[in-house]
C-alpha positions as CSV (number, residue, x, y, z in Angstrom):
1,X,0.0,0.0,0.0
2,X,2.0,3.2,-1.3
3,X,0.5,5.3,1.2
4,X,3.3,7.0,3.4
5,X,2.8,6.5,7.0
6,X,5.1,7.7,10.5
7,X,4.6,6.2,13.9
8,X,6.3,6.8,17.2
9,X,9.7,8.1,17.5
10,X,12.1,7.5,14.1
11,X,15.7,9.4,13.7
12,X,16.0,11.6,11.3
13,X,17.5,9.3,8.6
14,X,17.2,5.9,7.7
15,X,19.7,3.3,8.8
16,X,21.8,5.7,11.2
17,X,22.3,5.2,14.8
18,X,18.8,5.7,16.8
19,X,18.9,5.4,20.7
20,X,16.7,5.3,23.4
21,X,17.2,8.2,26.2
22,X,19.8,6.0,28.1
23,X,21.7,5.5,25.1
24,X,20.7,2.4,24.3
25,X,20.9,1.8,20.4
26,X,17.5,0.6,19.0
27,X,17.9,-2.0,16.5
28,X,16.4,-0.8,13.4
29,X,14.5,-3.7,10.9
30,X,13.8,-3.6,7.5
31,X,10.2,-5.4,6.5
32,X,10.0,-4.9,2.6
33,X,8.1,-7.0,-0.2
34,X,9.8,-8.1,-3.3
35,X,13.2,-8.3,-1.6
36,X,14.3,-4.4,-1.7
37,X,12.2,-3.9,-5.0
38,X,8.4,-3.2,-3.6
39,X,7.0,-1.1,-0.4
40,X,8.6,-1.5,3.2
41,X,8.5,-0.1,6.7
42,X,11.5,0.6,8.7
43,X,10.9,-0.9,12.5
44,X,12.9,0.5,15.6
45,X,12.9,-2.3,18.2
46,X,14.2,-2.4,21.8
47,X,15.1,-5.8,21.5
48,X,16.8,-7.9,18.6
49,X,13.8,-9.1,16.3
50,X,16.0,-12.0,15.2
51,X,16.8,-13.5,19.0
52,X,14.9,-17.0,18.7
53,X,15.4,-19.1,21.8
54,X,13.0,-21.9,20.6
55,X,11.5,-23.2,17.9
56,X,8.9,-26.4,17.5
57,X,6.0,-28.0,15.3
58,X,2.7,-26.5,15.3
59,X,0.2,-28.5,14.5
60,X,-2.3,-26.2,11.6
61,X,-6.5,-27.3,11.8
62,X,-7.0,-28.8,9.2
63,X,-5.5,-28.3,5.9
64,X,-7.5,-31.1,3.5
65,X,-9.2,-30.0,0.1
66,X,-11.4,-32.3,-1.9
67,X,-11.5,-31.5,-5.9
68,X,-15.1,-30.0,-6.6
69,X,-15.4,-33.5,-8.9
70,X,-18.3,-34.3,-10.4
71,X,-18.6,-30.6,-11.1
72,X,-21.5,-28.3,-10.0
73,X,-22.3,-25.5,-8.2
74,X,-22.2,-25.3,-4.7
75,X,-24.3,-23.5,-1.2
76,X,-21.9,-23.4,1.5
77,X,-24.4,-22.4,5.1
78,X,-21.7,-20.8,7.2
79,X,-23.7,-20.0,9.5
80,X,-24.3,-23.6,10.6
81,X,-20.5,-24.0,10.5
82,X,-19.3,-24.5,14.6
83,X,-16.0,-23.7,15.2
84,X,-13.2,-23.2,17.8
85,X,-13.2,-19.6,19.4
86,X,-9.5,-18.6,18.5
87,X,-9.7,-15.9,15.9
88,X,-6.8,-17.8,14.4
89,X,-6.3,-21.2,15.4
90,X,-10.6,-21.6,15.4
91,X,-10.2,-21.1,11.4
92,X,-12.0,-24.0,9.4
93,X,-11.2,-24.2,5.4
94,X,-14.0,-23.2,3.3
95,X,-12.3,-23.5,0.2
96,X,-8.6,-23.2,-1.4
97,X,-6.4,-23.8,-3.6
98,X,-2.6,-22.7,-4.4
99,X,-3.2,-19.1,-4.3
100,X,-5.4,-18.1,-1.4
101,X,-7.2,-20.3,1.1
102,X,-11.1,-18.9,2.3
103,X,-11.7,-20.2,6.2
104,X,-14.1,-18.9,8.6
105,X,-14.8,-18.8,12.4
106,X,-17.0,-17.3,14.8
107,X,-14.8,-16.1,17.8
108,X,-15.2,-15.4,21.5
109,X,-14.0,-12.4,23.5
110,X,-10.3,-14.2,24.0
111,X,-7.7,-13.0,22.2
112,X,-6.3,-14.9,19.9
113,X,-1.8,-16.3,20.3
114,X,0.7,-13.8,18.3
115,X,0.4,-15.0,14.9
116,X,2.1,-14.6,11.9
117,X,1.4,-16.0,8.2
118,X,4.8,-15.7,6.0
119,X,2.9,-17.4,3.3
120,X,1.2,-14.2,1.8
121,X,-1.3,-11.5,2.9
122,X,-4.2,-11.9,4.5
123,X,-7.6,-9.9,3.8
124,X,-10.3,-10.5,6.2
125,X,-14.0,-9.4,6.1
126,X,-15.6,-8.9,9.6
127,X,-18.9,-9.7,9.1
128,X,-20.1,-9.0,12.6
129,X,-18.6,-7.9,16.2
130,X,-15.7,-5.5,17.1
131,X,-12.5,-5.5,18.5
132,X,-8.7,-4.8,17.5
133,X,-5.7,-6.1,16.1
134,X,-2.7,-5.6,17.7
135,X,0.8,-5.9,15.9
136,X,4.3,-4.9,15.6
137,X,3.1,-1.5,14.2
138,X,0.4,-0.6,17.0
139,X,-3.5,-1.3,17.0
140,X,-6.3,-1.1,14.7
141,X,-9.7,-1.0,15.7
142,X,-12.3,-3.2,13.6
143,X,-15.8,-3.1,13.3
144,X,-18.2,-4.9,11.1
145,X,-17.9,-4.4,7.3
146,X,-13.9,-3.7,7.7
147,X,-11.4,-5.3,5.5
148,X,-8.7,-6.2,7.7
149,X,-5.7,-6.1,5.6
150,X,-2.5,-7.8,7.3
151,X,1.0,-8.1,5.4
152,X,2.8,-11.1,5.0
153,X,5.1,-12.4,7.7
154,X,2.9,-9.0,10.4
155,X,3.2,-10.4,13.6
156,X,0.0,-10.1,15.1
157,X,-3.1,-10.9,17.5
158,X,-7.1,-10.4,17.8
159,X,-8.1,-9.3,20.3
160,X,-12.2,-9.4,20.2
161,X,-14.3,-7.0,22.5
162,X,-17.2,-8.9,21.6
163,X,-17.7,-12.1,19.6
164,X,-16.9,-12.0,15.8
165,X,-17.5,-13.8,12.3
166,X,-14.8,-13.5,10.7
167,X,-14.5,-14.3,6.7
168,X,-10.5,-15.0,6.1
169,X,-8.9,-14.7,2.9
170,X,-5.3,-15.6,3.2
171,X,-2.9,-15.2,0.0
172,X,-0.1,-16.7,-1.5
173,X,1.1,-13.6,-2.5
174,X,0.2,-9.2,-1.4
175,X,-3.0,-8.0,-1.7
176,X,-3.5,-4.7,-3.1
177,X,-5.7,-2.1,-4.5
178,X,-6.5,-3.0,-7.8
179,X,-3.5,-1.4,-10.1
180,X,-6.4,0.4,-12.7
181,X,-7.5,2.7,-9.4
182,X,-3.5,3.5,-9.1
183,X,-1.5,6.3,-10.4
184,X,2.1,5.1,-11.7
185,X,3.2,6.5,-8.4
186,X,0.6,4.9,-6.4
187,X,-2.2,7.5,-5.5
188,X,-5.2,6.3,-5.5
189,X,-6.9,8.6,-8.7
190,X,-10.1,10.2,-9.1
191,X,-12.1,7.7,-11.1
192,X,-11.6,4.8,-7.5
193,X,-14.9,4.2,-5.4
194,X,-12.7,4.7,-2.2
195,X,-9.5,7.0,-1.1
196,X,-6.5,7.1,1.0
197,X,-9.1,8.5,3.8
198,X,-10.7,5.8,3.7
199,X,-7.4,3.3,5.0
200,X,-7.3,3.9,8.3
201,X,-3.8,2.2,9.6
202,X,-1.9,2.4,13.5
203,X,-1.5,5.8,14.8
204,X,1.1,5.2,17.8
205,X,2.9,2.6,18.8
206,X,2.0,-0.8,21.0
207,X,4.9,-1.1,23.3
208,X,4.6,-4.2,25.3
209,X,7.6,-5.7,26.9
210,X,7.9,-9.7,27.6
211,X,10.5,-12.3,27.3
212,X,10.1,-16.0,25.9
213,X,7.2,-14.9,23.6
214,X,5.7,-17.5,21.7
215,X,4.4,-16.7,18.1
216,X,2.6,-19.0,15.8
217,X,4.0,-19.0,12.2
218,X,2.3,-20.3,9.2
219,X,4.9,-20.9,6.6
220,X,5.5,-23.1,3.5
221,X,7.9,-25.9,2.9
222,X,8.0,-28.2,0.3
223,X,5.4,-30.7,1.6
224,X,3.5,-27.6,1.7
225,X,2.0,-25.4,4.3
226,X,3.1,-26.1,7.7
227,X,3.0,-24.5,11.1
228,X,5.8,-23.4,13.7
229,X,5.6,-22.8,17.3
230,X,8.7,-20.1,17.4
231,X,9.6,-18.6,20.7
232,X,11.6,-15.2,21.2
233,X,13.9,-13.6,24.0
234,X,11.8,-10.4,24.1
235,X,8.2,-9.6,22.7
236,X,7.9,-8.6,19.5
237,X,6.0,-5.6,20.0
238,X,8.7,-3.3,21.3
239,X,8.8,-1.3,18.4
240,X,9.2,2.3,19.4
241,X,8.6,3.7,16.5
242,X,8.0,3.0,12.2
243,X,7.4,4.9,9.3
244,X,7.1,3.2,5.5
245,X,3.7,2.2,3.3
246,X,3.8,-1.2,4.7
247,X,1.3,-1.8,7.3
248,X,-1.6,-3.3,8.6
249,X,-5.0,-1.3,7.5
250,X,-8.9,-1.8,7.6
251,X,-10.9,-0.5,5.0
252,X,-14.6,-0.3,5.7
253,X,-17.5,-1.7,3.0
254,X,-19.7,1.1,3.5
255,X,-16.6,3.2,2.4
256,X,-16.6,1.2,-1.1
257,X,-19.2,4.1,-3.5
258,X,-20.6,1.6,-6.1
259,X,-20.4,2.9,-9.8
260,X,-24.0,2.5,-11.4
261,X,-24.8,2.8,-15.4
262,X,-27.5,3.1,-18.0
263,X,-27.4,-1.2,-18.5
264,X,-26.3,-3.6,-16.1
265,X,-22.2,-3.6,-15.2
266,X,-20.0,-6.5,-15.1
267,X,-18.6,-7.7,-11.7
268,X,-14.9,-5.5,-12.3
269,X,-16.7,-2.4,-11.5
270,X,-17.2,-3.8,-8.1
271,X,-13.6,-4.9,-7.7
272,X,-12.2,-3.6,-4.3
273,X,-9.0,-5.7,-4.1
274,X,-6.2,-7.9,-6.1
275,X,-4.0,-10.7,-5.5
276,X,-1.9,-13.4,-7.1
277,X,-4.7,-15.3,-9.8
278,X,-7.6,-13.6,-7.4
279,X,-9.1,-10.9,-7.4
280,X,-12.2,-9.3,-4.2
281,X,-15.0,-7.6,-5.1
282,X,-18.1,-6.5,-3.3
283,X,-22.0,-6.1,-4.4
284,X,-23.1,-3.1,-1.6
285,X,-27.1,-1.1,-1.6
286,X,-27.1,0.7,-4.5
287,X,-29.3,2.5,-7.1
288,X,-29.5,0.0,-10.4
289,X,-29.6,0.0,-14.4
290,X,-32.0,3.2,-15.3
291,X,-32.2,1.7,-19.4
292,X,-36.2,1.8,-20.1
293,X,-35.9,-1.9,-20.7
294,X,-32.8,-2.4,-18.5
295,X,-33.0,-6.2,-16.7
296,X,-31.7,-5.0,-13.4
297,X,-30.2,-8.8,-12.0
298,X,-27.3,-10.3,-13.9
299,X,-27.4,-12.1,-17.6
300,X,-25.9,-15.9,-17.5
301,X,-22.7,-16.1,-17.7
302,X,-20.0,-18.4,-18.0
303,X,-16.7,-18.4,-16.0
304,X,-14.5,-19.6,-18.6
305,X,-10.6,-18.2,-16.7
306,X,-12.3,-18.4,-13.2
307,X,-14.3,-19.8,-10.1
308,X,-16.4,-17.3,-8.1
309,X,-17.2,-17.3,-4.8
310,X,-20.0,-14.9,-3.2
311,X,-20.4,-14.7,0.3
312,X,-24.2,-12.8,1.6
313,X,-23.4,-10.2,4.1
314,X,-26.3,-8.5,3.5
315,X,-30.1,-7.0,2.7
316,X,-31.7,-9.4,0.3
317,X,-29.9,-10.8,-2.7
318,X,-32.4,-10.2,-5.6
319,X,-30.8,-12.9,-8.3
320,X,-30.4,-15.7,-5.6
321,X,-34.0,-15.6,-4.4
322,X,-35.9,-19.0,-4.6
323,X,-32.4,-20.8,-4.3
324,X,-31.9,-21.9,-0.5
325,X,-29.1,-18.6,-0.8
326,X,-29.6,-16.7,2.9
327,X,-27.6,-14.2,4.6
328,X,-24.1,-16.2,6.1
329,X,-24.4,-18.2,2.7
330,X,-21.7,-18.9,0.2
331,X,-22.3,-19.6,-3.5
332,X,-19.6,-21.2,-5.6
333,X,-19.8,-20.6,-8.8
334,X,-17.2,-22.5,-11.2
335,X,-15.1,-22.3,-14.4
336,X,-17.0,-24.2,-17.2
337,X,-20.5,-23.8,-15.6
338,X,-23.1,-21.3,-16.8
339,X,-24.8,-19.1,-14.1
340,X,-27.0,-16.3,-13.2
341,X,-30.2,-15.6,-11.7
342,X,-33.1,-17.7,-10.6
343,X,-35.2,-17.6,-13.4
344,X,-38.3,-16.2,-11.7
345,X,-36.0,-13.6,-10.4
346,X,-35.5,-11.7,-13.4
347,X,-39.2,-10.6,-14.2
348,X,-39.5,-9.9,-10.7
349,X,-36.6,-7.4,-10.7
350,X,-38.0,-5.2,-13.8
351,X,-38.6,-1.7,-12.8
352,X,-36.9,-2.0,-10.0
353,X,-34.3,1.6,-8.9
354,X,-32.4,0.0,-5.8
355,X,-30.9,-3.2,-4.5
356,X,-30.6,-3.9,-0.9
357,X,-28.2,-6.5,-0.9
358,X,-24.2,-6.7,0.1
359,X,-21.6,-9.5,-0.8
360,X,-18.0,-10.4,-0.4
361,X,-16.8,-11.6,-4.2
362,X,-13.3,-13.9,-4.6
363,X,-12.6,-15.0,-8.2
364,X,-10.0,-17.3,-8.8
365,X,-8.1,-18.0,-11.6
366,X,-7.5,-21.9,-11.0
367,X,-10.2,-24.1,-9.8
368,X,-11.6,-23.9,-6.0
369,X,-11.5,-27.3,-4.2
370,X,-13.5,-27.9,-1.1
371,X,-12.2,-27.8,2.6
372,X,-13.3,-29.4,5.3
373,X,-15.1,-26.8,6.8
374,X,-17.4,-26.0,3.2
375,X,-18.0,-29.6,2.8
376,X,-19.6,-30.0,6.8
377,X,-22.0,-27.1,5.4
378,X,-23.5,-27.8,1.9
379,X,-26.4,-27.8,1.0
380,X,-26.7,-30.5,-1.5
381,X,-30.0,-29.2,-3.6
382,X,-28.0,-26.1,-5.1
383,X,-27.0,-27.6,-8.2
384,X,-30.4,-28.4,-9.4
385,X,-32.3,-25.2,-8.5
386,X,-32.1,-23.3,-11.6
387,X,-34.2,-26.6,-13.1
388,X,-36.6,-27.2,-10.7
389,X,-35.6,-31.0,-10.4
390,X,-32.7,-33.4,-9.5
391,X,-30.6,-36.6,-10.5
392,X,-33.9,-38.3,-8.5
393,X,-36.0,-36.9,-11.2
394,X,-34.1,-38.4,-13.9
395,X,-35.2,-41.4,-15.6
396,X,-31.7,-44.0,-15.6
397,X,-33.7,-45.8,-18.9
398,X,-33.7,-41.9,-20.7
């Protein structure tokens, strides 16, 4: 995010002697993406960041995906999925597949271990409760509707003021504004539904002091994603001070302003965020197609380069209605399947002039298998809703 930020106390130059009233020399840390090529912060720590005094397997929930084979669509219920409380380790896998990895879970008030994912960034949509996360770089406050957007390898915790359903998107790779809302130099331009006031990052610094701190690490290896229980000589959060345009941020849906035409708009104008073969969007309240004859829901469509998932946030989803789709649903979508509306819900939607309706959007560009947490929650009649009928309608002798 190439949106300059300074926190706490910082010298005067980069990478020159710093030092605490005592004299003490702070030990200055260099986070960057991309090697040295991409955006950093600079991190002034009263302790070494790198003193590791243990390190030992953590065990991740599970990690299993199941191929979505026989192909169909799929009605995920997340709001019948039970989980573990831990904003982090309570995660169950809705779907995933190289690139990013959905999970879900509905949290207590306990905050969750210091955490950190060096596998890629994480985006993740609070859709209900409140609380913070704390980090190297100081708090942020959340609320329902942010976007909480954590860098890779951000050590980290939740801490939940009251209980929260939390939709997690975790990368392979950075997650960004998408590049068309950028200037070359990274301003976010004119023609973007939200703005740099809109980001709302750390303002001061966390300080807490502590010695044999224990983060978990989610990290790759050549078997594949694996956990680490790493333990450090002083707490991590004893930065005194950062400045860069790498940090943790929320962005709030309600801040998103949808962009509305004369005939219905394809799902890029609702594009919020990118990442590596993925790409979020969301569908907010907003006034629709104004065309005389306009057809207000979506046309079919086939996803020929992608899967999409849509997760209901919100009002009443006009297209999905007479489906089994309910708020705390999920709808997945795939490549090489034709989809749109229910088919009763396109006459009812002409002459409509508003849609009260919000949804979280993740399209991927390589098939979406199942995790163990979707597959606990499916409803199994999805598939066969735009027909009216299922395989136990088909005659075998046809």
């Amino acid at each position: 995010m190439a949106h300059y930020r300074s926190v706490g106390a910082v010298p005067p130059k980069r990478h020159i002697q710093h030092r605490d009233p005592d004299g003490r020399l702070y030990y200055e840390e260099l986070m960057g993406e991309e090697g040295f090529s991409s955006d950093s912060a600079l991190l002034y720590h009263r302790g070494v960041p790198s003193a590791l005094v243990d390190s030992q397997v953590w065990e991740l929930p599970d990690q299993s995906r199941t191929p979505n084979h026989p192909l169909k669509a799929r009605h995920l219920k997340l709001h019948d999925l039970t989980t573990e409380p831990c904003p982090v380790e309570g995660r169950r896998m809705i779907l995933g597949n190289n690139d990013v990895r959905i999970g879900y879970v509905v949290t207590g008030t306990e905050a969750s271990p210091l955490y950190r994912n060096a596998i890629g960034d994480e985006c993740v949509y609070v859709e209900s409760g409140a609380g913070t996360v704390e980090s190297v770089f100081g708090v942020v406050p959340y609320r329902a509707g942010d976007y909480v957007v954590v860098p890779r390898a951000t050590t980290h915790r939740w801490v939940p003021s009251e209980a929260s359903q939390l939709f997690a998107i975790e990368a392979n790779s950075h997650i960004h504004p998408p590049k068309r809302y950028l200037s070359r130099f990274g301003q976010l331009l004119e023609h973007a539904p939200y703005s740099e006031r809109d980001l709302h990052g750390p303002s001061e610094p966390l300080l807490v002091e502590g010695v044999d701190v224990e983060v978990l690490v989610k990290h790759r290896t050549s078997a594949g994603i694996v956990g680490t229980r790493m333990t450090y000589a002083t707490h991590p959060f004893d930065v005194v001070g950062w400045d860069g345009c790498l940090y943790p941020y929320t962005f709030n849906i309600d801040d998103y302003m949808p962009l509305t035409g004369k005939i219905h708009h394809p799902p890029p104008v609702h594009h919020v965020f990118e990442g590596g073969n993925f790409v979020i969007c969301n569908f907010l309240p907003r006034k629709v197609d104004y065309h005389e004859l306009a057809i207000p829901v979506p046309y079919y469509h086939s996803n020929v380069d992608s899967d999409e998932v849509m997760f209901y946030v919100g009002g009443d989803y006009e297209a999905r209605k007479g489906s089994g789709i309910n708020l705390g649903s999920i709808s997945l979508h795939p490549g090489g399947f034709a989809h749109g509306p229910q088919p009763a819900a396109i006459e009812a939607s002409l002459g409509a002039d508003y849609f009260d309706e919000s949804a979280v959007m993740v399209d991927t560009f390589a098939p979406l298998d199942l995790g163990e947490g979707g597959l606990a929650v499916e409803d199994p009649a999805y598939a066969w809703t735009w027909a009216g009928r299922g395989p136990a309608a088909v005659d075998s002798t046809d």
